[in-house]
N, C-alpha and C positions, 0 to 999 in steps of 0.2 A: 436208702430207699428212694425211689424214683415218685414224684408224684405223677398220678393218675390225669389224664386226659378227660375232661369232663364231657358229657355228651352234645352233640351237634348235630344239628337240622340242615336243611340246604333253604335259601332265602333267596328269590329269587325278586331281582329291581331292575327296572327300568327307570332310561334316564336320557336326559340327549344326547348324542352318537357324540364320541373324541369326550364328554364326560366321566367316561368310567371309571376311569383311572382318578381323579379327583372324588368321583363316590367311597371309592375304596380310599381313599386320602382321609375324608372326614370323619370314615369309622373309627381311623388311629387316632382322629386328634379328639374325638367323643371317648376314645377309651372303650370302646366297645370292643371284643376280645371275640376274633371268627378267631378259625383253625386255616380255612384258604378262601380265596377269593380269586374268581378268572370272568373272563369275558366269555358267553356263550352265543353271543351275535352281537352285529352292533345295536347297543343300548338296552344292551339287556344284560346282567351282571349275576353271577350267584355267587353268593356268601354264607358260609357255613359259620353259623352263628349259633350262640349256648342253645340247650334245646327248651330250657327256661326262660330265654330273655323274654318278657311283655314285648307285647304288639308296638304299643306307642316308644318303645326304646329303640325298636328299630326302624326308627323313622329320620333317616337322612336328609338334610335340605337338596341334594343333588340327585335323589330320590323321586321320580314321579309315581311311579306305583309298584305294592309290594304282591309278592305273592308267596306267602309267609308257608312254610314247613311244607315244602312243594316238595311235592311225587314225581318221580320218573318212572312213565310208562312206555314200553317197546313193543309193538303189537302189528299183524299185519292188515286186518283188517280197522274199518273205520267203527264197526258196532266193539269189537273188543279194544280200541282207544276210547270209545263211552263208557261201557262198564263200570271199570273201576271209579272213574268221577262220579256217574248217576251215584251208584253206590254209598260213595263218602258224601254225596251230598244228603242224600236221604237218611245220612244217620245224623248229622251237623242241625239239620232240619228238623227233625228228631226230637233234638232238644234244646233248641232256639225257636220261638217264635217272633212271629212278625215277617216282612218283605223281602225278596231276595232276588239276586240278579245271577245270570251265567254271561261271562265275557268270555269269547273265542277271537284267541291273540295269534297275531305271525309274525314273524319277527320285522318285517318289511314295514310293517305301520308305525316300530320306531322311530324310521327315521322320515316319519312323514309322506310314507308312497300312499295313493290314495286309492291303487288299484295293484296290493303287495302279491306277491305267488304265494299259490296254496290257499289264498283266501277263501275259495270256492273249497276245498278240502275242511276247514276250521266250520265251517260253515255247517257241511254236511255232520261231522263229529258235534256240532251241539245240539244240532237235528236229531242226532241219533240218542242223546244225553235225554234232551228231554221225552223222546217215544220212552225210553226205559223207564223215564219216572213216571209214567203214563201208565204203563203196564202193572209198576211197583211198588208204586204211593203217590196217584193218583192226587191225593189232598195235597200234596205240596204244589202243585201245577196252580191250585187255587190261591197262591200267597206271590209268585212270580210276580213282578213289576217292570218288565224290560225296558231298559232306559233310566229306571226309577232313580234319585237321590239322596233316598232318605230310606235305605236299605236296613235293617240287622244282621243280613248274612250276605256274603259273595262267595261267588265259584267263580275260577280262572283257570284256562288254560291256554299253553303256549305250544302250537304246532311249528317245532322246532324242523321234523323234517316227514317225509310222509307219515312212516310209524312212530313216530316216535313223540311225545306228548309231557309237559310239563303241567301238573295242575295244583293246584289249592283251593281249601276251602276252608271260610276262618266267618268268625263273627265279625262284622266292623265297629270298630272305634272309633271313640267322638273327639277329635282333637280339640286345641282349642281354636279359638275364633268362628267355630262352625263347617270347617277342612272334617277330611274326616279318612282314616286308614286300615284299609286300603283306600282307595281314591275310589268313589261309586263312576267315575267319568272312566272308561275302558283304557286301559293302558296309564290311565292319569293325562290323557291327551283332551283337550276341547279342540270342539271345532269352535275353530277362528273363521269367520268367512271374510273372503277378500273384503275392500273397502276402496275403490276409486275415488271416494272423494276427500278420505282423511290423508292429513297433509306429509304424513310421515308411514310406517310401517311400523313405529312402537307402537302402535295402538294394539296390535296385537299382544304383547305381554299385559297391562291392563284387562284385556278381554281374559286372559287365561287367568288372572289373579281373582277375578269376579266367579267366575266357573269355579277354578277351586274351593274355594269360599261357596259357591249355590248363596251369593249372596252380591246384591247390585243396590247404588242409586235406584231409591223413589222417585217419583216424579215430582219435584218442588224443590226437591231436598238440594240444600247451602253445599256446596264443593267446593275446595279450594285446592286449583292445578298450582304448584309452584315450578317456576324451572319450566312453562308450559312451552314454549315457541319449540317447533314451527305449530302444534295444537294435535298431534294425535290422539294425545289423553285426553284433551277436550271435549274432542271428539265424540269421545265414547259414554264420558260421564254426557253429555246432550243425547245421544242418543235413549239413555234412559230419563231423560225429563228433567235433568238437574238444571238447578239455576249456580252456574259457574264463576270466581273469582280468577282468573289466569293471573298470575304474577309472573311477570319476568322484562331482565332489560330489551330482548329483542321480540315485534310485535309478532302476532301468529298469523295464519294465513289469511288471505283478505276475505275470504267468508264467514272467516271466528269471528274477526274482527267486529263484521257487522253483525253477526248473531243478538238477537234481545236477549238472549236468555244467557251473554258471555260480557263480563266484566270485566276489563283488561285495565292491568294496573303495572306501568312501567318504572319498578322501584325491585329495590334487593334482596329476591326471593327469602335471601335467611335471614334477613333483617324484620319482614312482615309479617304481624299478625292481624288476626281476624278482629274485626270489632266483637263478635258474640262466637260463640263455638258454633261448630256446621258437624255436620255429616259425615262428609268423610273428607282427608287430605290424601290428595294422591303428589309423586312427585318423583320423576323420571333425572332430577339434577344429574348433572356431571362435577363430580367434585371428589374429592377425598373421603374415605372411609369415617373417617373421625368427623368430619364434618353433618356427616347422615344424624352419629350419634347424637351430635352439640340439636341440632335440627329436634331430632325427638324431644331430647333435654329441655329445648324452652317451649315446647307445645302441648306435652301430654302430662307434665304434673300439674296443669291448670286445666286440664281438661277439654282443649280446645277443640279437640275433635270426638267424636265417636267411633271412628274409625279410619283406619289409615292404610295406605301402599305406598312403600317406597321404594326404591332401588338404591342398592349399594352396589357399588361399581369398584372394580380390582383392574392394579395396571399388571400384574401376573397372577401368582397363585391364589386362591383366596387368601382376607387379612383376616380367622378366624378371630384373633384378638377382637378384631374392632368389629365384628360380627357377632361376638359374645357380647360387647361393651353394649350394644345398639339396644339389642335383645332383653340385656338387663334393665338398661334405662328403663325399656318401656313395662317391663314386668315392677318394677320398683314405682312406677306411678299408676299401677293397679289395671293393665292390658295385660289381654292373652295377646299370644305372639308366636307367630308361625313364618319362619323361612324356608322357601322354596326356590330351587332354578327351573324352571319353567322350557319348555321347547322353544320358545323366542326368545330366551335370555341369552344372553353370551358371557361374556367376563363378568359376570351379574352378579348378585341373587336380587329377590322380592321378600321383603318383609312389609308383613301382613299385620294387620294389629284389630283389637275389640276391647272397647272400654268395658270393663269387667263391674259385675253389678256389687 
């Protein structure tokens, strides 16, 4: 007797462009069981995955945003590519209350075009999405939040080519640390805006790890950059008001330097700890995978931070062992913990952490 094929949904993720193939890596090494997986533009992936699996299981760190048990619509005009989404929204809506957002995706904003083709098309289709819920439940128009964060439902879809339309619409889920899946941020992309005066261009991953999070440095709040030189992280934790530790043997840019509000301390990032627990630790090191973990190891079973960013860094494939190792540490000393490859990451990830109550 042959066993039975269990049923399958299509799961649609984006990710940064030349990552896909690594997205579909970490499904194997999670043990999570599609049926197929291809590439349907760049950074943007479907995977036919159980028709059972929970939301939060299919949450990849290579993963920027899902668009869970997505539809494929073929249609010539733009009101019959609305239709069926108004429709599925209006019934999702139904019977979830609370906030809700519609994102109109194209494939070109994957890979960071900032003016992609078709965008004026996606456009007019969500135009069209909401006159129908205008026409056909009316109350729902009254709980929309465009832009919102702090959603219970999203609607997505992906104008693959004129007719032809990919969408979902799912409740959102609370991850931990305060992330949340699907991503309320459209595509799971922030805008980063340039920075001419920070001294590097990492600052940008920071910025996207804070977005993800919808959570940032207070203004006062203890930070501790390790590994900081040349200062982009610095950077960024002053721009929210932080009062800054930099550690590192080489100095940061000569306006960190003399910043009041930056305390530079030229001694051995993994060697140093804080006189009292801060806020958060952030830390962009270049080092060994195992070393990130040893780093968590002597910081967060004493509690030394409240929250943390760190980058683990791969000289090829991911080292999911030591990205498992990382991840436990810090669940083992009572943090949530969330990994993400971000659009600014490269041979990366970001692990994200929250001292748990």
């Amino acid at each position: 007797m042959t066993g039975s094929i269990p049923p399958a949904a299509p799961w649609l993720f984006t990710c940064r462009h030349t990552y896909e193939s690594t997205l579909v890596a970490e499904l194997r090494h999670r043990r999570i069981p599609f049926v197929r997986a291809g590439e349907l533009a760049p950074g943007l992936v479907r995977v036919d995955l159980p028709a059972d699996l929970p939301l939060a299981a299919g949450n990849p760190a290579y993963a920027l945003q899902v668009l869970p048990h997505a539809v494929e619509v073929f249609a010539p005009s733009i009101r019959a590519l609305a239709e069926p989404i108004a429709d599925k929204l209006r019934t999702v809506l139904d019977a979830h209350a609370g906030a809700w957002d519609l994102h109109a995706l194209v494939p070109g904003q994957f890979k960071g075009n900032p003016k992609p083709p078709m965008r004026r098309r996606a456009d007019l289709i969500q135009e069209a999405v909401l006159e129908r819920l205008k026409a056909t439940a009316r109350w729902a128009l009254k709980r929309r939040v465009p832009g919102g964060r702090q959603l219970a439902v999203l609607a997505q879809f992906v104008l693959l080519d004129e007719g032809q339309v990919w969408y979902s619409v799912t409740p959102v889920h609370a991850l931990q640390d305060g992330a949340t899946w699907p991503a309320t941020l459209p595509a799971g992309l922030a805008d980063v805006p340039d920075d001419d005066v920070a001294p590097a261009s990492s600052y940008r991953k920071l910025v996207e790890a804070f977005a993800c999070l919808d959570a940032a440095p207070r203004a006062g709040d203890l930070c501790v950059d390790l590994g900081a030189c040349p200062g982009g992280w610095t950077r960024v934790l002053l721009q929210h008001g932080a009062q800054v530790t930099a550690v590192d043997r080489a100095p940061l840019a000569p306006h960190l330097m003399t910043d009041p509000l930056v305390t530079f301390l030229s001694v051995d990032a993994f060697a140093w700890r804080p006189p009292e627990p801060v806020a958060w630790l952030v830390s962009d090191i270049i080092a060994f995978p195992e070393r990130v973990r040893e780093l968590l190891a002597a910081w967060l079973p004493d509690r030394l931070c409240e929250r943390f960013v760190v980058q683990i860094k791969f000289k090829g494939d991911p080292d999911w062992p030591a990205v498992d190792a990382a991840q436990a540490t810090a669940v083992a000393a009572g943090y949530d913990v969330l990994a993400r490859h971000f659009f600014n990451d490269k041979n990366e990830l970001t692990l994200m952490g929250k001292r748990g109550d």
